[in-house]
DOLO-675470 format. One line per field, with one value per residue: residue number from 1; residue in one letter; y, z, x of N, C-alpha, C in turn. Coordinates in steps of 0.05 Angstrom, whole numbers, always signed. Atoms other than C-alpha are relative to their C-alpha. Layout:
k <- c(NUM, ...)
r <- c(a, ...)
nY <- c(Y, ...)
nZ <- c(Z, ...)
nX <- c(X, ...)
caY <- c(Y, ...)
caZ <- c(Z, ...)
caX <- c(X, ...)
cY <- c(Y, ...)
cZ <- c(Z, ...)
cX <- c(X, ...)
***
This chain:
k <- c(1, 2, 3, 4, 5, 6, 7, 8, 9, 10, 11, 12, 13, 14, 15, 16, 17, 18, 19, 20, 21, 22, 23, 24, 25, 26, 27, 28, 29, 30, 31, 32, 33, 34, 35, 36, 37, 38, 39, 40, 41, 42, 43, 44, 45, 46, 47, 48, 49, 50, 51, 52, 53, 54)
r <- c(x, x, x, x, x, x, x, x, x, x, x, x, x, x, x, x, x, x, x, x, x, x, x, x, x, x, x, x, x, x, x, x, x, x, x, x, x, x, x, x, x, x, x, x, x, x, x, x, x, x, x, x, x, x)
nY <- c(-23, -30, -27, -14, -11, -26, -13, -19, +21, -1, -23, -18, -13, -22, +1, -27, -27, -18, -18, +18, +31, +19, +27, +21, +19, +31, +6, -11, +8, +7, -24, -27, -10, -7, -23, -35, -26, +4, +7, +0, -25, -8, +5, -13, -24, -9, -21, -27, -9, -6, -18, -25, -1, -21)
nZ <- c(+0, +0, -14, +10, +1, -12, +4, +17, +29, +15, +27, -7, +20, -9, +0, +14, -5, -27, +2, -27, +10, -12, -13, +1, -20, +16, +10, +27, +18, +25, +13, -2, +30, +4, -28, +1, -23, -32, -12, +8, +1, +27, +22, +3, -2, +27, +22, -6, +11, +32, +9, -2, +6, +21)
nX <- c(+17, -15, +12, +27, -22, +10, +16, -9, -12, +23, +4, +22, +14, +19, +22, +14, +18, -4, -18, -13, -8, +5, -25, +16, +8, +1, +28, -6, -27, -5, +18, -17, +4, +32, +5, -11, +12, -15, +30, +25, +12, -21, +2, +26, +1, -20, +14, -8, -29, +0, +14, -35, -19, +2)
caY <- c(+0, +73, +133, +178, +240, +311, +356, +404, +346, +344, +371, +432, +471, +533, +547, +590, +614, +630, +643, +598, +541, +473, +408, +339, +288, +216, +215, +247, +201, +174, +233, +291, +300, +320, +363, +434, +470, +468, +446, +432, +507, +527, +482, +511, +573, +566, +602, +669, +653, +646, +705, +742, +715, +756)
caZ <- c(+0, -17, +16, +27, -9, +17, +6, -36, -80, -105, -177, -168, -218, -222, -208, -266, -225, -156, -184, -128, -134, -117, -98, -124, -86, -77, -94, -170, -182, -237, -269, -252, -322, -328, -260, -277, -213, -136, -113, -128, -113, -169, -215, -205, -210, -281, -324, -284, -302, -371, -374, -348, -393, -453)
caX <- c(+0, +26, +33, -19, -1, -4, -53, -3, +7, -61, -82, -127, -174, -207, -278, -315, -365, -332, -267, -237, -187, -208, -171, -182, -226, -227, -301, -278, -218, -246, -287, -228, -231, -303, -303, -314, -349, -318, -402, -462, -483, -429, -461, -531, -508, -466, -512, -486, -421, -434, -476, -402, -366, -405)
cY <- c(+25, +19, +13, +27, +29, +11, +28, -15, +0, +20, +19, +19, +20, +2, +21, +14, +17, +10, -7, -24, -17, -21, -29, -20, -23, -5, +9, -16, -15, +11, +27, +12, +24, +18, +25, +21, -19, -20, +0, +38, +9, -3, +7, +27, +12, +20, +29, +5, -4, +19, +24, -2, +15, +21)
cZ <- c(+0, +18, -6, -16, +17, -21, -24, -18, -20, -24, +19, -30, +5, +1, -13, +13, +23, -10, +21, -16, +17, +1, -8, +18, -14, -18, -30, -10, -23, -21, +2, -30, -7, +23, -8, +23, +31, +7, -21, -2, -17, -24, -9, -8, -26, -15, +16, -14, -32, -8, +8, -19, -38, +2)
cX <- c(+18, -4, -18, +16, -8, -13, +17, +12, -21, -7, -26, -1, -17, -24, -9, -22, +12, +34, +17, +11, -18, +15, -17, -8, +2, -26, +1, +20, -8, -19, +13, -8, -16, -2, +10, -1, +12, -29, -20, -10, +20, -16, -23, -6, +19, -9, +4, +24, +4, -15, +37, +19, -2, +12)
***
């Protein structure tokens, strides 16, 4: 079994609506890909951030 790793090892991605990084989870390791928003309330709330980015 491997080490765990630290937390400043982890990929992280920006969030288009809050404009905040985020950090990958285990519950994403096999959909990182596909993860665009930090939350659920991010992802409810996209259509603001594509209204900003007119």
């Amino acid at each position: 079994m491997g080490r765990a790793r630290s937390k400043s090892d982890l990929p992280t991605k920006i969030c288009p609506v809050c404009q905040r990084p985020f950090t990958w989870r285990k519950k994403w390791e096999g959909c990182w890909d596909e993860v665009k928003y930090c939350s659920e309330r991010c992802r409810r709330r996209r259509s603001q951030a594509q209204s900003l980015d007119l």
